[in-house]
C-alpha angles and dihedrals in degrees: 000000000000116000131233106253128227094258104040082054110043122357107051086052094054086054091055096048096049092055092047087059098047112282120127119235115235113189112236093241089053085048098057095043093055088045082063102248116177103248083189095059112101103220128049090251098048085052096050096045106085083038117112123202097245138084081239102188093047099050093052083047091059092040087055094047085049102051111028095195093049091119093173119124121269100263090031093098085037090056093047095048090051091057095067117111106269090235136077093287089056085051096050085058099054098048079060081062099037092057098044095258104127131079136245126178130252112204094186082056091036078217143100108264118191108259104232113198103167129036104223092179081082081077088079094028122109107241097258092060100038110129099202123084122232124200137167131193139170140222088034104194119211133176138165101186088273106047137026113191121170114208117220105231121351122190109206127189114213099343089322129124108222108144125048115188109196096202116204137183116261086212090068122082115253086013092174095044088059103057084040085066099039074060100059093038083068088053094053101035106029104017094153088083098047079060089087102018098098098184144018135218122198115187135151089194096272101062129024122207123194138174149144120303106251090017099088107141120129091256096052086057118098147179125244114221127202120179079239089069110206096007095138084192085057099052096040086055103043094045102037093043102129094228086052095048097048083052094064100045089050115045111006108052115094139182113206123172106233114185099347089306127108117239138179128220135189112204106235134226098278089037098053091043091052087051101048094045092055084051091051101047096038086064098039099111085208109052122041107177132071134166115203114187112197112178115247113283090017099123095266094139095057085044086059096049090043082053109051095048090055097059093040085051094035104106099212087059093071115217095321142188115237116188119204102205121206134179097206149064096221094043094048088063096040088056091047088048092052095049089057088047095055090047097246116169127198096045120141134190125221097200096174129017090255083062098036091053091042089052086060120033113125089211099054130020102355098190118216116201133049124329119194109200143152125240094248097064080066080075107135085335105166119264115256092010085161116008093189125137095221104069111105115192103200103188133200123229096358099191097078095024111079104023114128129352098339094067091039084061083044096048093034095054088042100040087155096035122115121234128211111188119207130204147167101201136045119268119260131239099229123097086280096054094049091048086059091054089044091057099041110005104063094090098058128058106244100030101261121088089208129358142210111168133204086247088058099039085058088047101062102027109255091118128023118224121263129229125189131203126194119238114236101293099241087070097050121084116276101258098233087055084047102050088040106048092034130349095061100043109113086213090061086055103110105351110182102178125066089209081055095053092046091062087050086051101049093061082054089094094158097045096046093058091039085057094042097034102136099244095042089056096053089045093047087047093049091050092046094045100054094043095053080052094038107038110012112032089049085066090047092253149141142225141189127226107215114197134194097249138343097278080055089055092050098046089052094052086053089048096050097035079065083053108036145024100289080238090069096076137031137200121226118173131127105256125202134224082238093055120118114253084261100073091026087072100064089047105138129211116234099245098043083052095053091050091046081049092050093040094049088063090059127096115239097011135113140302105036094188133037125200121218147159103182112339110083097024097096123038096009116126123201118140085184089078119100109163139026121205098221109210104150132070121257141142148174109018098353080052104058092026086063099042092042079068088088102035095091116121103244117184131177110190092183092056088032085242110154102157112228096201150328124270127210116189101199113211099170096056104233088136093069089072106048103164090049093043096056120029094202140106114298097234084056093056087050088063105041104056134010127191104253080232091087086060089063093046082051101053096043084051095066096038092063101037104030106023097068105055085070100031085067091062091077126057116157098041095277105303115165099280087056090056092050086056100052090047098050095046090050100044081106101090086207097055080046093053097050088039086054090047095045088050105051097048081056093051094045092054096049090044091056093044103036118128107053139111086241092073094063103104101042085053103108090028101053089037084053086050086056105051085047085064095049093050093053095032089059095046098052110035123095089242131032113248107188089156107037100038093105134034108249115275094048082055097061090039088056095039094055100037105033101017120224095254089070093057106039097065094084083067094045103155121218120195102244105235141121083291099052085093101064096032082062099047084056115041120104119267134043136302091267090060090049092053089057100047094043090060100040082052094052080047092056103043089053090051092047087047099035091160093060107088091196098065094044098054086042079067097052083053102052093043083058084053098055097039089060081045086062100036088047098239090121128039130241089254093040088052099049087040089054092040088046096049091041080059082047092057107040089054084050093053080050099056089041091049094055098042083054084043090225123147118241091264092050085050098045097058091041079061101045089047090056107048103043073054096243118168130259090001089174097064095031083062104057095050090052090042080061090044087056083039097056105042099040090164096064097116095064108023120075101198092056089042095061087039088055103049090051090050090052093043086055095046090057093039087060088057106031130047100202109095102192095046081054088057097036088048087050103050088048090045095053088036095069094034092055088049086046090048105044103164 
């Protein structure tokens, strides 16, 4: 049955769409001619090689139009715009142009004037007054001499590519994916058009993927929702919307430095609507207050941030000051270094209270711009200060920052300002939380000016789930010491500051000896020690320790400096002149702690586990973290601010990592009590934290529902006639595709909870399923994996209870030679079997001669042959009798080749020439065989590459009057040679 192709699907339908929404249809071949092709070149690269990827002479127009004293030739803005690096840091530039923020001079003015290139008041025009221009065109070529890549569907604005769409078929697996990577294949092969093209789209017409240009890592990928879920209509409109899309250029794109590397973020839905609500209420004359809750890891900082520059640059806003409030020290400096990083100007520090009340009296200085402050500099400042309307104090984690006298200085010496409260939990239900919804709450309805639960946070991705697991129950605290010293104190209710729960905790004389006594310490290391072996290293992953104090900190390192390599832990804490020489001796020097924090987030370096007790709970980001030993008593906010620590999504495309939670094992004991533990909705506790125990109930579930459907499938150990079976049951790639998914959510769930006594009795059968997958994984996959089928601990299990001989002889090789034919008739297993192996082995043979183009187009035949195996359109027999006759034959060309003593090149292109019924091919081939002999360097070096196709293209023209068989006969020609000669 014939298949819906990608264009008919989707993106003839994008195009439509586009148009339907305001955006102006341009025909591939008129694209290509205002781009400047050569129509004289004779291949498709050659033609595409003066071209820019710009409508050149419509985008000077609108400059022009723009900037009336703009007086350059027309090319000379194209040219600059070219010159940019082909890299992130090229793109960065040339958002500074896209969104008017670069110079041109005006000799009539003798002065610098601000270059406009597009107009962003059409975000509030009707469509017939809009001033920008908005095209959209499809199949845009592009080549730079190495590489040619056409991109599915572009949107330009005013001759400007911004927007890329990677269209894909809903009927391929991974459809998505694969237009992800089509994506980052531009990057690699063509990136000087991913210098203006400021966002992607991937869609294969159910879900719709979007993210930023040169930021396309699994995690910066997100997906757009719309209430109409998989309307493709609906997502194309609503992204795509012009307004939309110059808001984003605009205003939520943003360039930040991490760890000395440039790197590029889109805001995403809840954070622009975050963004664009705090902007709307700071300026309601009438409403002043507003709570946004935006679950732990979710992007608030950089909504802050967003937010901030937009009310300083709003211009109803009139020269403001906007005050970025913070509770901490550490986070103080990491907000002023993001908003360098972010290249923010007009930001100011108020470092002391002195500086902090000079910045804003009215009366003196009366700073305009940004102030990034803590709560504590509010200290006796004088009441109404500054009595004017535009301040807005935009405050982080608002649920610990303004209670008692220190918001009533803020709110005393600010009586008109707005405030904006942030936070990153929910807020409690205790007398604190409902002083946080008093102060900022009481405009909005239900009590939160804009939303993003942790519900919603799991759901798309931005945050994993958590699940907890209780330690053995002689190493957690006793419950009545518990309930006494801490659960049941009034003062513990709610608390919202770690330096507050410390105090608590240093009156709880009982359970603090019970945490540090000396063999408790050393059983609590050991455990932790042999899970993290045992559990959390074999996935590639890292943990924190968190103590009880600092002394707590220090007795643990000791402990698991007598169990492990001393590089397998670190301390951070912040030490004092006053400390013991115990904690004095794991000080660190700032600089030594900010290498041991940089090196934590790496895969593979040291150390694997840090131990804390307050630094690095709040503010530290390290997706690489999996699981947190909990050995000190919180609750409430300190509680899920420490444990979100882990909830950040973390993936490693290179290894196969995607991390499926965080895990949090609970020696103290707090998790036995929930609903004490964490003063919120239930429905938000249902969402924070599971018991891992529902891990286990998951994975017995679908061994005993899913597993044996496909158990069933093997019956004598997998001799040969097994693995017939499975490959001929799972010739149907669909039924593949559901077994693979089944599987590896299976594996996952083994590999979080092995090892485990629970497990026992799953142990042959899941180790059978595995070996299942291995089998049909094998057979199917372009390449063979035998070592990294399976995550680590599967491996051993399949090793030890099925053995790796037994699995490798689906992929059986056989040299490919004038014996291959009887060593397949042969050979043991059906002809199934046969069918595999014979086309891995083609496979093989290809990869090993890489410079012989035969081969190389005998495995993209093969692989034909057993696509049409797998889609039925051939039988088993069929399969095996074509696979058999294209060895024939190639045995045959070698024998022919030899006897014309021609190398496999000179051959190739006899062949070619032949077949595509070129004349005198004879004659046509030796003079192409000259044209490979005199530039040898041609496949690295562009300038012979392109010598040596036009001196192909004239040998042929000499020959053969078609000119379009010549051109057809030359790009097909290339195009197997590039695949025989990969670098």
């Amino acid at each position: 049955m014939a298949k819906p192709g990608e264009h008919k699907t989707v993106q003839a339908r994008i195009l439509q769409y586009a148009q339907d929404i305001g955006w102006t249809y341009i025909a591939r071949a008129e694209a290509e001619k205002r781009r400047g092709f050569d129509p004289d070149a004779v291949t498709p690269g050659d033609r595409a090689r003066p071209a820019s990827p710009f409508f050149g002479d419509l985008l000077h127009k609108q400059v022009c139009a723009f900037n009336p004293k703009y007086k350059e030739a027309e090319g000379a803005l194209v040219g600059e715009l070219q010159r940019l690096k082909a890299d992130i840091y090229g793109n960065r530039d040339f958002l500074t142009y896209l969104r008017n923020q670069r110079k041109f001079y005006s000799a009539e003015e003798k002065r610098e004037l601000d270059l406009n290139v597009i107009d962003y008041d059409d975000v509030a025009r009707p469509r017939d007054k809009r001033r920008n221009v908005y095209e959209v065109t499809e199949e845009f070529y592009v080549n730079n001499g190495r590489h040619g890549t056409r991109e599915d569907v572009v949107f330009l604005i005013n001759g400007i590519p911004v927007l890329v769409i990677e269209c894909k078929n809903a009927t391929k697996e991974e459809a998505i994916a694969l237009g992800v990577d089509q994506i980052r294949r531009y990057h690699n092969e063509t990136p000087e058009v991913m210098v203006p093209e400021m966002l992607f789209t991937a869609t294969e017409a159910i879900g719709f993927a979007y993210g930023a240009t040169w930021s396309v890592v699994r995690r910066n990928i997100f997906n757009w929702k719309h209430e109409e879920v998989g309307n493709l209509e609906a997502k194309v409109k609503s992204f795509c919307d012009v307004p939309h899309l110059l808001r984003l250029l605009k205003d939520f794109i943003l360039f930040a430095e991490k760890d000395e590397e440039l790197q590029k973020y889109i805001l995403r839905q809840h954070q622009t609507a975050a963004v664009e609500k705090v902007v709307e209420r700071a300026l309601d004359p009438k409403q002043s207050r507003g709570l946004i809750w935006h679950t732990q890891g979710s992007g608030k900082t950089y909504t802050m941030i967003k937010a901030a520059e937009l009310l300083f640059k709003a211009n109803e806003a009139q020269k403001p000051t906007i005050l970025l409030m913070i509770d901490r020290n550490e986070l103080e400096d990491q907000m002023l270094k993001n908003l360098a990083a972010v290249g923010m100007a007009n930001v100011a520090h108020a470092g002391s209270i002195a500086a902090l009340n000079k910045l804003l009296d009215e009366k003196g200085q009366d700073y305009r711009g940004i102030v990034v402050t803590m709560i504590h500099k509010f200290r006796d400042m004088p009441a109404k200060l500054n009595t004017r309307k535009n301040i807005f104090v935009l405050i982080d984690e608002a649920h610990r920052t303004t209670g008692g006298d220190l918001g009533n200085f803020l709110m005393a010496g600010l009586p008109n300002a707005s405030y904006i409260g942030f936070t990153g939990t929910p807020v409690d239900k205790t007398a604190y939380g409902k002083g946080t919804f008093k102060t900022f709450g009481l405009q909005d309805e239900k009590g939160y000016l804009h939303k993003y639960s942790i519900a919603e946070s799991i759901e798309d991705g931005t945050t994993l789930p958590l699940y907890y697991n209780l330690a053995p129950n002689e190493m957690r605290v006793p419950h009545d010491i518990m309930e006494k010293e801490f659960l049941s104190l009034a003062e513990s209710e709610g608390i919202a500051d770690i330096e507050e729960l410390n105090k608590i905790l240093d009156r709880a004389i009982n359970l603090k000896n019970f945490l540090k006594g000396k063999e408790r310490v050393k059983r609590v290391a050991q455990y932790v020690a042999d899970h993290y072996r045992e559990n959390v290293e074999p996935l590639g992953y890292k943990a924190f320790l968190v103590g009880v104090d600092r002394e707590a900190c220090a007795l643990y390192k000791e402990a698991l400096d007598a169990i492990l390599p001393p590089e397998y832990s670190e301390i951070v804490y912040t030490g004092s002149n006053n400390d013991s020489p115990q904690l004095k001796k794991w000080h660190l020097e700032p600089t030594r702690e900010k290498q041991i924090r940089k090196s934590f987030t790496k895969l593979g370096e040291w150390p694997k586990i840090l131990i804390v007790t307050e630094k690095l709970l709040t503010g530290f980001d390290a997706p690489i973290l999996y699981a947190m030993y909990l050995d000190k008593p919180m609750r409430d906010h300190t509680l899920l601010q420490a444990i979100a620590r882990v909830n950040r999504p973390y993936e490693n495309e290179a290894q196969e990592m995607v991390k499926p939670h965080g895990f949090v094992l609970d020696f103290v004991g707090i998790f036995d009590k929930l609903e004490k533990a964490l003063a919120f909705d239930s429905d938000e506790i249902n969402a924070i934290v599971k018991d891992l125990g529902l891990l286990k109930q998951l994975f017995k579930s679908k061994m005993e529902s899913k597993a044996p459907a496909y158990l069933k499938l093997v019956d004598q150990k997998f001799d040969d006639k097994d693995v017939d079976n499975l490959i001929e049951h799972f010739r149907d790639p669909d039924r593949r595709k559901e077994f693979f998914k089944e599987y590896k959510e299976i594996e996952m769930l083994y590999e979080i909870i092995s090892p485990d006594a629970f497990l026992r009795p799953y142990i042959d059968q899941y180790a059978t399923l595995s070996s299942i997958y291995a089998v049909v994984r094998n057979a199917y996959a372009k390449k063979v994996y035998v070592d990294r089928a399976f995550q680590k601990k599967t491996n051993e299990l399949v090793q030890k209870h099925i053995g790796a001989e037994q699995l490798v002889n689906v992929a059986e090789f056989v040299k490919i030679d004038e014996n291959t034919i009887d060593l397949i008739k042969r050979a043991k297993g059906g002809d199934g079997t046969k069918v595999i192996n014979l086309v891995k082995s083609i496979e093989k043979a290809a990869e090993e001669a890489s410079n012989d183009p035969f081969l190389v187009a005998l495995a993209e035949r093969a692989m034909a042959v057993q696509t049409a195996f797998e889609d039925r359109q051939k039988s088993t027999a069929e399969a095996l009798d074509e696979l058999i006759k294209e060895v024939e034959r190639n045995e045959k060309r070698k024998k022919e080749q030899a006897e014309r003593g021609l190398d496999a090149i000179g051959y190739f292109v006899l062949c070619k020439l032949t077949d595509d019924g070129i004349k005198n091919p004879d004659t046509a081939s030796r003079k192409v065989a000259e044209a490979f002999t005199k530039y040898p360097n041609w496949q690295r070096s562009e300038a012979e590459l392109r010598e040596l196709r036009n001196q192909v293209t004239f040998a042929l023209m000499r020959v053969e009057d078609d000119v379009e068989k010549v051109t057809a006969t030359v790009e097909a020609l290339f195009t197997l040679l590039r695949k025989s000669f990969k670098p």
